[in-house]
Structures are given as C-alpha cells and as structure tokens.
N, C-alpha and C positions, 0 to 999 in steps of 0.2 A: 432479549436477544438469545441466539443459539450460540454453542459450542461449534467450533471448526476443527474438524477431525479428519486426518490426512493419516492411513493406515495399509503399510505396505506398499506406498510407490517407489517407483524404478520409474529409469528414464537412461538413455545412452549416459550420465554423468554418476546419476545418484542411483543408489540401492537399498530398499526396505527401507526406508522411510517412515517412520511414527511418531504422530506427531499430535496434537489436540492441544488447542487454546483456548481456556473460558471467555465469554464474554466480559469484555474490559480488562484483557491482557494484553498487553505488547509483547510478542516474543521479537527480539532482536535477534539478525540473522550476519552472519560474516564469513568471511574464508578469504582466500587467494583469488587472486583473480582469473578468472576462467574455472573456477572453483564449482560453479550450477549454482548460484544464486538467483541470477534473474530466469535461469529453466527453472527450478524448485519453483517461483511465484507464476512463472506462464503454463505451467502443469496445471496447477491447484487451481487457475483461473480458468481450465480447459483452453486453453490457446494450442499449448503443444503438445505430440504424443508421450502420452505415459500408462503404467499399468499399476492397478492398484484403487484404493475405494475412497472418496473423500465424501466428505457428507458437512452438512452445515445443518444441524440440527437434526430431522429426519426427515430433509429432502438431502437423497443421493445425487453428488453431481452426474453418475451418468443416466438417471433417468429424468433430468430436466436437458431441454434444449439450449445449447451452448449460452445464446445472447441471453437467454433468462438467464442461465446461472452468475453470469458476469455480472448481471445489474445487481446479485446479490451479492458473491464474491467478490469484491472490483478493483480492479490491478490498476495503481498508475506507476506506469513506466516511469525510467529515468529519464527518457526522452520522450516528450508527449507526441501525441496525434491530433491533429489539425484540421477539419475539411471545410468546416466554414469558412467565409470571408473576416464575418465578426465574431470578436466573442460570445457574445451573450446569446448569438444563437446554439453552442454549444451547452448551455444551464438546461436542465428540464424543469426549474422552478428558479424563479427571485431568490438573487443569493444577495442583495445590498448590504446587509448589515454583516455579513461575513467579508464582504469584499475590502467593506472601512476598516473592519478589523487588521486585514494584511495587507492596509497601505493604499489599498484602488481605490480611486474615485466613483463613484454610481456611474458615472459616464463612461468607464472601462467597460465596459457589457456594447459598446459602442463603436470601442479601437478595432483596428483593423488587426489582424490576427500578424498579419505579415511587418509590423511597426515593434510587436513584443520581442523583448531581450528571453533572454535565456533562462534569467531568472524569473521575469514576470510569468515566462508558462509554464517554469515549475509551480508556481505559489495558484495560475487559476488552474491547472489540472486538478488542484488537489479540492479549489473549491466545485469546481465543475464535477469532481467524483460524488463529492459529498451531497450534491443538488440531484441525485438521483435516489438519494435516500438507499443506501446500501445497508446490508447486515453484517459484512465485514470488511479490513481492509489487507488490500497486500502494496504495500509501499515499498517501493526499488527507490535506495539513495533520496531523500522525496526533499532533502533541505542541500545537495552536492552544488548545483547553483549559486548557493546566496552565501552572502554575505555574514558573519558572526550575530552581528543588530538583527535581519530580518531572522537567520536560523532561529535564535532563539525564542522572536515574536512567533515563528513557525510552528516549534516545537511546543511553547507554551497555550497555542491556539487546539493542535491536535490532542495535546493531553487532556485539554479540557471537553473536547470532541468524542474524544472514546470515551471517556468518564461518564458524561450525560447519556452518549447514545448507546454503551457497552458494546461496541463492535471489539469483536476479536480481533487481534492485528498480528499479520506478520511485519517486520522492521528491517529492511537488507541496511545497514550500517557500518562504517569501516574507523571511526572516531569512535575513541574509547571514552573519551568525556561526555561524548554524547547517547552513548549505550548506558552511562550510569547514570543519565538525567531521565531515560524515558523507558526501560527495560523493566519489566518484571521479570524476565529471565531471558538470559541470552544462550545461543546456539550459533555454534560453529562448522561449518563444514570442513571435515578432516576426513582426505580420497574421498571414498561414496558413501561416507555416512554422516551423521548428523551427531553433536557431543554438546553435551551440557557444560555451558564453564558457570565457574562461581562468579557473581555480580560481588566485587568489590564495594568494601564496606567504606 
C-alpha cells in the first residue's frame, strides 16, 4: 500500500493543510462542530472544491478522473448513500464472511435497503466500501450509530482491516476513549489549521 499525502490544501474552512499517513496508520481527526471535518475528507476524496496537491502513492489526485480516484481513496460518509433496491446489489464482490463478522446474516445482501435502521447502513457502508478493494480509507463518525457492543465489534473488525490490508486512514472521531483505542496519532482542527495532540498514555 501507498502513503496518503495531502500538501497545502485550502478550502473556504481550512488553510495549508499538511498532512501524510503511512500505510496502516489511523490518523484520528476532531474539532467543533462545523469545524471542516467532513470538508477536509470530501476534499481529499475530490467530491468538493479545494486547492492544493494530494497524492496517494505516485498517482496525483488531479490527474486521475474523479470516480477512479474514490474507488481508491474511498470516503464513507456519516450518512450513507443508497440507490439500489437491495443491498447486495451495492457490494462489487461477496462480502459473506465479513457480513457474519458484523452480525448480518448472508441473506442481508437480500433485505430491502428501505427495511435498514440506521445502524445497520452504518455497519454495511463500511462493508460495501471495503468490497471495492480500496487503497485507503476516510471514515466520517463511521461507529456514531451503534451501539457500545456493536462499536466495539466495529472497531475491533476495522483494526484488523487496516492491519492486514495497510490502508492509510483518516478517522473524524469525537469520543476520546475511542481515539485512544484506534489512533496512532490524533489531529485536531483549531480555526483553519490542523494540531497535533498528544495520545494519552
């Protein structure tokens, strides 16, 4: 896997922006709310405008075509997106054995999209991102949803996901027990910059 290298974006909230995550890093991200958290990860996923260079290894995102570079960078929102009827026609590949992992039945690839709680499309967006085989991830709030039992089945699933697969991660987070469970280093938005805090020991 590649390095995720975000150098010198701006955007109407944030300003010079620098930033680089090895593979199989979690950076954990937080601020205020309305603070550019979810702009910071729909920039870097090219969704929204910004200026400035990011790179994922030594493909530039702007000289790849938008929907490539998401299939590589891949943002799930805090609130997912929807177009199928079914689920499973959203997977680009059989996710089964991931799906038992977070509780679904094999037959969930089945339910009707419009039947899912709140929590359940948190838990398959994130398997639905990962069935397109990404190089990194940007995760918005990705366990705000669920429950303490399922978060931490959540959490303990994705650690082992980046571990195996070393995808870079960004992490928007607002739980401090839960930035020292999964953070290698946490970042906070303070005005339009970006600040290292120390990960308590």
């Amino acid at each position: 896997m590649s390095k995720l290298h975000i150098e010198n974006l701006s955007n109407d909230l944030l300003q010079k922006v620098d930033l680089a995550i090895a593979p199989g890093e979690v950076v954990c991200l937080s601020g205020p709310s309305g603070s550019g958290k979810s702009r910071l990860l729909r920039a870097i996923a090219d969704v929204d405008p910004h200026n400035g260079q990011i790179s994922l290894g030594n493909n530039l995102q702007e000289a790849m075509p938008g929907h490539q570079w998401r299939r590589q960078v891949m943002l799930v929102p805090a609130q997912s997106a929807w177009w199928y009827e079914t689920v499973g026609e959203h997977f680009n590949q059989p996710m089964g054995q991931t799906l038992k992992i977070l509780g679904f039945p094999e037959e969930a690839t089945k339910w009707q999209v419009s039947r899912l709680s709140s929590g359940e499309k948190q838990r398959l967006a994130l398997i639905r991102a990962l069935s397109y085989t990404p190089q990194a991830l940007l995760l918005d709030e990705p366990t705000a949803n669920l429950d303490a039992d399922t978060t931490s089945k959540v959490e303990a699933w994705l650690k082992d996901e980046i571990s195996k697969q070393q995808y870079p991660v960004i992490w928007v987070a607002h739980n401090r027990e839960q930035i020292q469970r999964v953070a290698s280093r946490h970042i906070e938005i303070q005005g339009s910059c970006l600040v290292e805090r120390e990960l308590s020991k």
